[in-house]
Each structure stands twice: as C-alpha cells, then as structure tokens.
N, C-alpha and C positions, 0 to 999 in steps of 0.2 A: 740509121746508125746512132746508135748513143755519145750522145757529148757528155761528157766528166770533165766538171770545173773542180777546181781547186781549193777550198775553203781554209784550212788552219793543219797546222803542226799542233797537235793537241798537250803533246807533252813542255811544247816550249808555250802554246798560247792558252791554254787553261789546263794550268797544274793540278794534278789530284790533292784532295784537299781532305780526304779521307771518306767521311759520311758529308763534307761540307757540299753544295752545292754549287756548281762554279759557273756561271753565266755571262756569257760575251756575244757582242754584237758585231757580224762580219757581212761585209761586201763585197758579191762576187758579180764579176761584168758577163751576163750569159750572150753578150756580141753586139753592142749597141746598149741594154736596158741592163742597169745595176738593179739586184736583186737583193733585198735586205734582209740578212738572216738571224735568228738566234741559233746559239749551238750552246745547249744544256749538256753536261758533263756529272754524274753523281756515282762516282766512284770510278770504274771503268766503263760506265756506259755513257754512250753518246748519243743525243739526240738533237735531229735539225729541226727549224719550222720556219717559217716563214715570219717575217717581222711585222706583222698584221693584226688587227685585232679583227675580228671576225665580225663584230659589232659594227663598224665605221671604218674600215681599211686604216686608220691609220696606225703609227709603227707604235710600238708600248711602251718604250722608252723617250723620257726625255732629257735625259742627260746619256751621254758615252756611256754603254754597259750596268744602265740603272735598270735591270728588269726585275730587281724581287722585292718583295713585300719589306715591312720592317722589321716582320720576323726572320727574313731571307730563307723560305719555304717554298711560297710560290713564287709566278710570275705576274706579276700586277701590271694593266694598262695603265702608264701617266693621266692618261687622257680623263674617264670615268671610275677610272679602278677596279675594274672588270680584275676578279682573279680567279689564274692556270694553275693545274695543276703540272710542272715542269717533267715528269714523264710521257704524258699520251696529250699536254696541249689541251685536254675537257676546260670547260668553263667550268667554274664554281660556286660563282658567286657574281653577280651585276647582270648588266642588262643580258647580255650574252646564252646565259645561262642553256644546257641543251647543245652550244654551238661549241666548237675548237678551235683552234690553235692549227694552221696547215704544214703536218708535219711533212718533210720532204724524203725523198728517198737518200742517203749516204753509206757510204763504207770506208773504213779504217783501212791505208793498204800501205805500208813501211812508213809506218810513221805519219803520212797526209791521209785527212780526211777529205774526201772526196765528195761533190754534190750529181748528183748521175741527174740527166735534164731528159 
C-alpha cells in the first residue's frame, strides 16, 4: 500500500510569484526518519526533490529556504556551490556535473501537496 505524507498548502506556503521562482525547505516525518525536502514552484508547477546534493549527501541549504543562486535562477549547494537547474534537479555546473537533484514523486490534491513514499 502507498503511504502519502503531507508536505505544504502551496497557495498559503509558496505563493505564486508569477515567472518568480519560489523555493522552500520542508520536513516530512516518513515514521521515525525526517525527510528533508525542497518544493520548487515556477508558476503553477510544482516540483519535489530531495534536500541532498548528489555530490556529498549533504542538504544545499544553509540558512532556512536559502536554496538559489544570487541571481535566484538556480538552486545552488551552500556547501561547494554545485548548481541545479530548479525544473528536472540536472547539475550544471561543479563537481556534480552529469548527476541530479532526487526528484520525488507528489501530487496536488484540494489544495495539499502530497509526498506519495
């Protein structure tokens, strides 16, 4: 059977922003292990991945919801500065390069976005 967690109210927790790119950082408890996600938003699409960088496991953020470049384009690692491309999670640029972003399965269902495990 499929478990479906809960991630975000999209319209209250990343408001459309028009062509803006709107990137937030959520945790979902899959029953014991917190799972650390990004949920990319660029217009009306929504996109999950995993909080990881494919490079070194660690999460790409280091501050609360600091995941883009300083153009706010991509998504950049804190760590090396590995950058995503915030649609399909590709590397683009650093050590990475080749590797992804692990984007996860979701769906939009009255309003919650869902993480299907």
């Amino acid at each position: 059977m499929t478990k479906v967690l809960r991630i975000c109210e999209p319209a209250r927790d990343l408001p459309v922003g028009g062509e803006e790119i709107v990137v937030r950082g959520f945790q979902v408890d899959t029953g014991g292990e917190m799972l650390e996600l990004i949920v990319v938003r660029h217009g009306n699409d929504l996109t999950v991945f995993k909080n990881a960088c494919p490079h070194t496991g660690v999460v790409l953020n280091w501050l609360p919801d600091q995941f883009l470049d300083v153009e706010g384009v991509l998504l950049q690692c804190a760590t090396h500065g590995a950058l995503f491309d915030p649609r399909n999670g590709n590397c683009l640029r650093g050590p990475c390069v080749g590797q992804a972003l692990h984007r996860l399965p979701a769906r939009l269902e009255e309003g919650v976005l869902y993480l299907e495990d």
